[in-house]
C-alpha positions as CSV (number, residue, x, y, z in Angstrom):
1,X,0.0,0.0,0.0
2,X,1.4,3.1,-0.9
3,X,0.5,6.7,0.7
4,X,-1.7,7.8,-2.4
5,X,-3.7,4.2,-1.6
6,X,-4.0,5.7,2.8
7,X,-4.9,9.0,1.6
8,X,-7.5,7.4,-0.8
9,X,-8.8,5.0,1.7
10,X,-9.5,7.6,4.6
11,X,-10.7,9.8,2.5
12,X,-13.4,7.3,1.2
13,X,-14.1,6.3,5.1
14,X,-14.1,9.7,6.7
15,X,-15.7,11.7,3.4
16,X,-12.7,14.0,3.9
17,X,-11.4,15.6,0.5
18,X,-8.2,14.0,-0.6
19,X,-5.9,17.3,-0.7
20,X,-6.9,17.8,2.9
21,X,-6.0,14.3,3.6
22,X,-2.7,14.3,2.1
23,X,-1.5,17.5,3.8
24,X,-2.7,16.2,7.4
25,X,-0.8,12.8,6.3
26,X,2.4,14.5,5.4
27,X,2.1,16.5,8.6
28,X,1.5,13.7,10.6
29,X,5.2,11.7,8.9
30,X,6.9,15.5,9.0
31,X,6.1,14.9,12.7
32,X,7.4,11.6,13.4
33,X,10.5,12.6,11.3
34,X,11.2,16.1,13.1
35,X,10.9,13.8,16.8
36,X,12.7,11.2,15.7
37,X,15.2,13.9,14.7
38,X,15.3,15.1,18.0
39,X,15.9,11.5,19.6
40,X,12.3,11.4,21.4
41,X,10.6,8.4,20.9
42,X,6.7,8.2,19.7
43,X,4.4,6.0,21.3
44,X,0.8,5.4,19.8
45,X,-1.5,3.3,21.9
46,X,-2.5,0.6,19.9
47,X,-0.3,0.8,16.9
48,X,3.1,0.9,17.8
49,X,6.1,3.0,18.9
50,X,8.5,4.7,16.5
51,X,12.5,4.4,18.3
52,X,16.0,5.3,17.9
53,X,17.9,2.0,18.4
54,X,21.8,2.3,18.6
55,X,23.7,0.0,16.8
56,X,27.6,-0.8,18.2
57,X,30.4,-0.4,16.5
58,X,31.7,-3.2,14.2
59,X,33.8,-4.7,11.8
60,X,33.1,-5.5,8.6
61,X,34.4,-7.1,5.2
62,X,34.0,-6.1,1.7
63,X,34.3,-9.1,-0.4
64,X,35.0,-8.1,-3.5
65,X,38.0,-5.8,-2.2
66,X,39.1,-8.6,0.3
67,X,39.7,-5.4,3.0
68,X,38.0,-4.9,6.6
69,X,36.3,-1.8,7.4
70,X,35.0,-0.8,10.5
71,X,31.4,0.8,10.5
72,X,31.1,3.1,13.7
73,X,28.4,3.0,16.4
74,X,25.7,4.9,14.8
75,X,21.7,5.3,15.8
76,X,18.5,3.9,13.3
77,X,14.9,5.0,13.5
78,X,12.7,1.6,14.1
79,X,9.3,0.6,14.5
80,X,8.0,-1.9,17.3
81,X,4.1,-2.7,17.0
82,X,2.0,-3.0,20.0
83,X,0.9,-6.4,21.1
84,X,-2.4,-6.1,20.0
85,X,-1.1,-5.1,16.6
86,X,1.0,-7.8,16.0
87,X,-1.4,-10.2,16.9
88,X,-4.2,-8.8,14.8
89,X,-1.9,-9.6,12.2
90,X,-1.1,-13.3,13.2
91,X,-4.9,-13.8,13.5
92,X,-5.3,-13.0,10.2
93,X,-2.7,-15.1,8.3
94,X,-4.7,-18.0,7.1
């Protein structure tokens, strides 16, 4: 599903025009971005929580160069659903 298809199907559940839609959409991911930015964590009840998770430093090869390099400790935006996301989903594998 891409964000045309989310903006299309709330605005055909809510009866919202789709410009309006859009703009509150991008809003709402400028949001999560401009936190995340920030290093604050965003938890929605329900869904899921947006987090920064740190990754360690380590060593790694490139193959086709046959040379180590290290890659240093750096920090990832990640997404953990809540519980009764997840198993929504798991319910509904068939």
């Amino acid at each position: 599903m891409t964000k045309a298809d989310i903006v299309n199907e709330i605005s055909k559940s809510t009866g919202i025009e789709k410009v309006t839609v859009q703009k509150t959409v991008e809003a709402f991911m400028e949001c999560i971005k401009d936190s995340m930015v920030k290093e604050k964590n965003i938890y929605l009840r329900g869904f899921g929580s947006f987090i920064i998770k740190e990754r360690a430093q380590k060593t790694a090869r490139n193959i086709s160069k046959n040379t180590t390099i290290i890659i240093p400790a750096h920090k990832i935006p990640a997404f953990k659903p809540a519980k009764s996301f997840v198993n929504k989903v798991k319910s509904s594998v068939k």
